[in-house]
N, C-alpha and C positions, 0 to 999 in steps of 0.2 A: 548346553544341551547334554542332557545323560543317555550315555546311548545303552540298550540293552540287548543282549545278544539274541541273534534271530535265526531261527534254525528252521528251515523249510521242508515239508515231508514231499515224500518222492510224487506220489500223486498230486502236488500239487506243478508240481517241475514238469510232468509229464503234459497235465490240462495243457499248461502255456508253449508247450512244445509244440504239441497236435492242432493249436489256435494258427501257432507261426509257420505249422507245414501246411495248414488250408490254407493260409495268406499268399504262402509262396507258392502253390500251387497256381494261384490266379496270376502267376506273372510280377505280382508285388515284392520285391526280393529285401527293397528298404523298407518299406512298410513293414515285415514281418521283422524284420533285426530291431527298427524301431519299439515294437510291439515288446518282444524279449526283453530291450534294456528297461522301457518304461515299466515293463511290470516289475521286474528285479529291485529297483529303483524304487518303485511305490515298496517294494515288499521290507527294504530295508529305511526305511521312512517309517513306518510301524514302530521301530526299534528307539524309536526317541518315547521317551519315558512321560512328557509331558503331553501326549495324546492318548486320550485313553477312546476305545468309539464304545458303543451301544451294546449291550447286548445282543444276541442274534433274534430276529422274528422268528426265521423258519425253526416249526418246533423242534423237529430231531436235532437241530443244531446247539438250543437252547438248553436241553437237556443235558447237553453235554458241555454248558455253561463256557460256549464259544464267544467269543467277540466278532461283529461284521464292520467291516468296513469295503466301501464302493469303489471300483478301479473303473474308470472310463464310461462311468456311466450304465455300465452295463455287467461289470462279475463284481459279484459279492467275493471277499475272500473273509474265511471263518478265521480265528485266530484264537490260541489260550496267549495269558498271559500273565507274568507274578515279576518282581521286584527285579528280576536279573536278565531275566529271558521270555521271549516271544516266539511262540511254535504256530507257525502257520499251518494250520491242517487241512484246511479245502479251497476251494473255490468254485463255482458255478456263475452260469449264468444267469442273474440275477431275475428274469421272468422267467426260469421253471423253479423258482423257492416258493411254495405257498406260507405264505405268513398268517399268522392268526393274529395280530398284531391291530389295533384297527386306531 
């Protein structure tokens, strides 16, 4: 496996913060640590060289010739990507992206 280095933007550290401080708010304290490492985890899983995903649907994403790949069913996260390195630049939840995409 080639791994390639993967460099996460603050906003997207921030999203999976605010996901894991609503989590623990409900009382769920392992559920939301869970939540932190599985995303961490998928985010450096990206960084193997032999997966490439899709283009993005959502258009503003596309225009800015992102890559999407699906965490849990439910958050798209946007990605660039070239020979060396992987920049994760967003994530959402995956039913407010409108895709034109059909």
């Amino acid at each position: 496996m080639v791994e390639r280095k993967v460099t996460i933007h603050e906003t997207v550290v921030e999203f999976v913060a605010e996901i894991a401080l609503y989590v623990e708010g409900r009382g769920l304290l392992e559920t939301a640590r869970k939540f932190i490492d599985d995303a961490f985890s998928f985010f450096e899983e990206l960084g193997d060289s032999r997966i490439t995903h899709r283009p993005c649907g959502y258009v503003q994403w596309r225009k800015l010739s992102y890559r999407c790949a699906t965490f849990r069913k439910k958050y798209t996260i946007a990605y660039l990507e070239n020979a060396t390195e992987i920049i994760i630049c967003d994530i959402a939840l995956s039913k407010m992206l409108v895709s034109d995409l059909k």
